[in-house]
Wavefront OBJ file of the C-alpha trace (Angstrom):
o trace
v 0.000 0.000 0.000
v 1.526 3.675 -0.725
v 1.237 5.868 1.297
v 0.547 9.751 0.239
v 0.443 12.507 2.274
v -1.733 15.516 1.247
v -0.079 18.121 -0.839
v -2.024 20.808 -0.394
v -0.286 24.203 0.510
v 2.734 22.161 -0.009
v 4.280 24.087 -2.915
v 7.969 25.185 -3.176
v 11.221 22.996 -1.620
v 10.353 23.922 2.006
v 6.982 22.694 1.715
v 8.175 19.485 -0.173
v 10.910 18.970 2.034
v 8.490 18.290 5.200
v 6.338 16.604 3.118
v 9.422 14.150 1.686
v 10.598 14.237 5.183
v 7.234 12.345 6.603
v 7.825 9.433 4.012
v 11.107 8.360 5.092
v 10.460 5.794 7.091
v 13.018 3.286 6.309
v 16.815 5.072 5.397
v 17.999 4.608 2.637
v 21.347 4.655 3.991
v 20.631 1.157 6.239
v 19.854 -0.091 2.714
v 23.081 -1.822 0.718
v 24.194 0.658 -1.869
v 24.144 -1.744 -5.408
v 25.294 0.220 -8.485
v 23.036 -1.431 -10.865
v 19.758 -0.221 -8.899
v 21.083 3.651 -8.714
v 20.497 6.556 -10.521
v 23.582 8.757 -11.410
v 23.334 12.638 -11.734
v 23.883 13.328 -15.769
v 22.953 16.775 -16.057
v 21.868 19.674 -13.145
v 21.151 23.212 -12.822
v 19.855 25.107 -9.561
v 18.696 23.445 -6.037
v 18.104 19.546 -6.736
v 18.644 18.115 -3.293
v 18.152 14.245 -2.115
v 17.301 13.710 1.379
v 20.007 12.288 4.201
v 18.138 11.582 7.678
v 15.676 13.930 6.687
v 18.166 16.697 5.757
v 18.776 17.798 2.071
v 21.986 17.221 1.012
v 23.127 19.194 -2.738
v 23.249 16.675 -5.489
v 26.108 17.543 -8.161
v 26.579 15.704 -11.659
v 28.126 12.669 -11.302
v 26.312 11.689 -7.970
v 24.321 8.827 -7.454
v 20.686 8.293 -6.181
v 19.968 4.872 -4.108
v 16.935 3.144 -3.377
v 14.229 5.285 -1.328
v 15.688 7.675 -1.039
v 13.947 11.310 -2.185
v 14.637 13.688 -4.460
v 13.559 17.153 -3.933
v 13.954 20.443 -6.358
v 13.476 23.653 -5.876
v 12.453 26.758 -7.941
v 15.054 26.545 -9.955
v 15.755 23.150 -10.092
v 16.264 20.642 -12.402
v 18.270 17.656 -12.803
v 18.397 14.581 -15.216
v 18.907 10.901 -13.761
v 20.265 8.346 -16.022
v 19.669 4.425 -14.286
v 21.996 1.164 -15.427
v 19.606 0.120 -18.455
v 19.960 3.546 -19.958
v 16.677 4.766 -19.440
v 16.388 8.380 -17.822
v 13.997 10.398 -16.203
v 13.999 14.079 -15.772
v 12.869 16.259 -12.096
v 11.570 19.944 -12.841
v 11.259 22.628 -10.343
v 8.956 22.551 -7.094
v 8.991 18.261 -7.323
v 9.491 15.664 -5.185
v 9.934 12.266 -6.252
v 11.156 8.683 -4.250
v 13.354 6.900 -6.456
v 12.618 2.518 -5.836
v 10.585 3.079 -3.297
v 10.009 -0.272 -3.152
v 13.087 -2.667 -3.770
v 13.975 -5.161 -4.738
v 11.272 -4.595 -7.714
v 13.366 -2.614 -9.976
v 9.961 -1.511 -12.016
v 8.555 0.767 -9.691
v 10.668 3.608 -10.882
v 9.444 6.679 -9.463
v 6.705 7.315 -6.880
v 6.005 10.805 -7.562
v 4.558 13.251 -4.750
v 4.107 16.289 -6.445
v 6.044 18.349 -9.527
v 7.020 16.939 -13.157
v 9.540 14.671 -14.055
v 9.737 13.317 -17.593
v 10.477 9.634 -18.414
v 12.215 8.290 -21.321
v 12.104 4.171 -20.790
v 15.037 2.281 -22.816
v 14.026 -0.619 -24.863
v 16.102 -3.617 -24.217
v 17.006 -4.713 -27.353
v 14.073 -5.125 -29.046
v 12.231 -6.237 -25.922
v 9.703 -4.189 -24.245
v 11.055 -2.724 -20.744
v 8.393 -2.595 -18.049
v 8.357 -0.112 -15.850
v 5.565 1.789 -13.425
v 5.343 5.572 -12.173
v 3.193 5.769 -9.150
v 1.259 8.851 -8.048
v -1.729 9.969 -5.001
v -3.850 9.162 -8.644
v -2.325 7.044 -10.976
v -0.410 3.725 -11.704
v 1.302 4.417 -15.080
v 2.712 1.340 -16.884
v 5.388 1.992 -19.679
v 7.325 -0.578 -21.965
v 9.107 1.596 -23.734
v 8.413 5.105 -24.694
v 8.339 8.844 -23.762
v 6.446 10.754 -21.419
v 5.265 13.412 -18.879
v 3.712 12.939 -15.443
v 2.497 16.056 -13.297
v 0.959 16.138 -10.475
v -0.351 19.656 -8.716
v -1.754 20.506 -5.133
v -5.095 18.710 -5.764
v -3.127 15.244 -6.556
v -4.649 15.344 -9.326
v -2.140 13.700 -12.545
v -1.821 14.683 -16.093
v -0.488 11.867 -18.246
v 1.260 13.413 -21.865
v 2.660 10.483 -24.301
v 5.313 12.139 -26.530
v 6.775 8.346 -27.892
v 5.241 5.111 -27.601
v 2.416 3.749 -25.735
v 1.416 3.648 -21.906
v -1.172 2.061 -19.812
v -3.253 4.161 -16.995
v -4.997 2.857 -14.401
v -6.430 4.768 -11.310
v -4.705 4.115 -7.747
v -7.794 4.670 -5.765
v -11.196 3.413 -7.376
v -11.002 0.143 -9.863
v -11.967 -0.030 -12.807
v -10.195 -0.327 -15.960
v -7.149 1.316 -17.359
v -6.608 3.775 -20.471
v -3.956 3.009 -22.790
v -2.318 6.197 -24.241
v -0.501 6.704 -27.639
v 2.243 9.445 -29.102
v 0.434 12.317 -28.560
v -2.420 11.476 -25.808
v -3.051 12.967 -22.464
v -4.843 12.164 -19.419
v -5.912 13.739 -16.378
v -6.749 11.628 -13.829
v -8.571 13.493 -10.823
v -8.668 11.789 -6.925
v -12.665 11.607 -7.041
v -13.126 11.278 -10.805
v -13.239 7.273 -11.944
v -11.042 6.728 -14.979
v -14.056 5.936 -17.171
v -15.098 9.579 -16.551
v -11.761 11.095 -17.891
v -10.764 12.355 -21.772
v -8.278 11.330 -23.860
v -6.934 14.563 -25.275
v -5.578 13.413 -28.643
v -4.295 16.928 -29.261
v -3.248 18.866 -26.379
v 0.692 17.625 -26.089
v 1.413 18.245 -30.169
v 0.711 21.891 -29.139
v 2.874 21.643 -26.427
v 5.676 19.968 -28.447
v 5.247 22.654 -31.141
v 5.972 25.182 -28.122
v 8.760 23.920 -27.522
v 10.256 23.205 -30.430
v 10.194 27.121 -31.181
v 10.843 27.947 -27.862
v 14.182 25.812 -28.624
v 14.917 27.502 -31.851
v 14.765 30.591 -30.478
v 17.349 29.773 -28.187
v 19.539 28.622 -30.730
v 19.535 31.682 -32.948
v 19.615 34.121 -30.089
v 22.009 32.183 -27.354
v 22.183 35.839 -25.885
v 18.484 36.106 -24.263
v 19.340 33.672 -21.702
v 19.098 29.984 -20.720
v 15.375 28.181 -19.758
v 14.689 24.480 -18.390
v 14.126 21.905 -21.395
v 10.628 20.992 -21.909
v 9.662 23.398 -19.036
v 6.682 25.764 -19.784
v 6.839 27.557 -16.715
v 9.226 30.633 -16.495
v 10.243 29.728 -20.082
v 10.576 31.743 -23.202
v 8.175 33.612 -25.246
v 10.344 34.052 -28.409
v 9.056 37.991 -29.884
v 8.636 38.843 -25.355
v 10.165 40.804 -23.479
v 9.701 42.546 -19.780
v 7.478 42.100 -17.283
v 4.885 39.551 -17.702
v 6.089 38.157 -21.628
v 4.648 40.979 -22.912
v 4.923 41.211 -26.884
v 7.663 43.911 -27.805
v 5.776 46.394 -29.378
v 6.597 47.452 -32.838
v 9.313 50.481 -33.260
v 7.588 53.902 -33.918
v 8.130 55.424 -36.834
v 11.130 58.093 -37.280
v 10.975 61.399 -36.457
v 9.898 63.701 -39.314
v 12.876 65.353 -41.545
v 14.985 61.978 -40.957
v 15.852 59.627 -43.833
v 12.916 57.723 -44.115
v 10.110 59.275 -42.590
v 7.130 60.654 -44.447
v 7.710 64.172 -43.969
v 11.485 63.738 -45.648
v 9.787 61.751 -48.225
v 9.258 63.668 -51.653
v 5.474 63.640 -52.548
v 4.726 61.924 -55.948
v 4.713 63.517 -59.099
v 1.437 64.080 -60.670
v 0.148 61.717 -63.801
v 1.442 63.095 -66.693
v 4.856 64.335 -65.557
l 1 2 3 4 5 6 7 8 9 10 11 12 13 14 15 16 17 18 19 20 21 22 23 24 25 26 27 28 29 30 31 32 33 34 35 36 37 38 39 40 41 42 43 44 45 46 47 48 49 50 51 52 53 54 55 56 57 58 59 60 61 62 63 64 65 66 67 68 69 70 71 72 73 74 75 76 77 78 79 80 81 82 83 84 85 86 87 88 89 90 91 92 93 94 95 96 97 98 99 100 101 102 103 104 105 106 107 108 109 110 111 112 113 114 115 116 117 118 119 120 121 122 123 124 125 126 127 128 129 130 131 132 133 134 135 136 137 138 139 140 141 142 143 144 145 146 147 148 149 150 151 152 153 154 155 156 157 158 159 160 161 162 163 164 165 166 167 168 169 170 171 172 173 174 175 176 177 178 179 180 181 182 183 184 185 186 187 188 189 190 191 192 193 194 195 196 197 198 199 200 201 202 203 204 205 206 207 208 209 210 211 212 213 214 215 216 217 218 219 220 221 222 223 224 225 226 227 228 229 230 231 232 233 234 235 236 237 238 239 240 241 242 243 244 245 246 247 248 249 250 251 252 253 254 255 256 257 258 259 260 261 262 263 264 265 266 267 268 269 270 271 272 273
């Protein structure tokens, strides 16, 4: 049985730190520390933090995650995990996540508490690769593919299939599970049954398109600053600028007797001339 605490009013790393805090029962240090079953720091920007005895101790790359033990992020963290079959999974800002919560059953990957992480499940081979995301809401089953899992203050989950095909099935009332395809999302709400809930067959090829010019911009103007792959929040809004991602307004037009302004600008000759 898993056991979720509520996240309301929980937001930011202080709030997820008491809440990550609560859930570690069992160490992870009194736990035997096997290379194969950790997850190793690739890539890491801002506060990523994975609790020791209940205190957050600053993850660098190259660092290495063990069994139950609990990842936290804050604001402006974000941090890519890379496990020994070469599947990885991504933590954005404001999450908390329990990587193996439950060994020795390697397939129960993450049990996410609140946040987004982003999965990408290696294919062995040509074999599928079963894995399972846990949330307050949702057992998600993978084989192989790419995809998002948020959950927000309501523990409610949104499900968004980039690659590849998943399986959803709710963690609290039975009934039978959705499968999802490259390009689904679901939500699935605490009180909601799954038969209730919409497929949106649309929603994440938006998203994707976002990105994809949110990326370009980046690339051909590196000096407007740095944002969090795949990250909507705080992002960029390629053509914004100031407060709020306003649009940058159009330039006036130049002052009269310059080159190039109406006044300076000979009127035309008449028909005939």
């Amino acid at each position: 049985m898993y056991f979720f605490m509520t996240l309301r009013g929980t937001r930011g790393f202080g709030g997820g730190l008491l809440l990550a805090a609560s859930l570690a029962v069992c160490p992870a240090q009194i736990l035997p520390n096997y290379p194969e079953a950790a997850a190793k720091v690739i890539s890491l920007t801002g506060q990523v933090s994975v609790l020791h005895d209940t205190e957050p101790w600053a993850l660098n790359v190259g660092d290495s995650v063990q069994s139950r033990q609990v990842i936290i992020t804050g604001p402006d963290g974000f941090a890519q995990f890379q496990v020994s079959d070469g599947s990885t999974f991504d933590v954005y800002p404001n999450s908390t996540v329990v990587f193996r919560k439950n060994p020795p059953n390697w397939r129960d990957l993450l049990d996410m508490l609140a946040g987004k992480v982003r999965i990408h499940i290696q294919k062995l081979g040509d074999q599928p690769n079963p894995n399972r995301i846990l949330t307050p809401t949702a057992v998600i089953s993978v084989r192989g593919t790419t995809f998002d899992v948020s959950v927000n203050d309501e523990e409610a989950t949104l499900v968004e299939v980039e690659e590849g095909v998943v399986d959803v099935r709710h963690a609290l009332k039975p009934g039978v599970s959705k499968t999802l395809n490259a390009g689904e999302s679901l939500h699935v709400y605490r009180d909601q049954p799954l038969a209730q809930s919409f497929v949106d067959k649309g929603a994440l090829a938006q998203r994707i398109l976002r990105s994809l010019a949110d990326a370009a911009f980046m690339i051909t103007n590196p000096l407007h600053g740095t944002s969090i792959p795949g990250h909507s929040g705080g992002g960029f809004c390629p053509g914004c600028s100031g407060q709020g991602g306003r649009p940058t307004p159009p330039p006036g037009p130049p002052p009269a007797g310059t080159p190039g302004s109406p006044a300076s600008s000979p009127p035309p000759a008449p028909p005939g001339h």
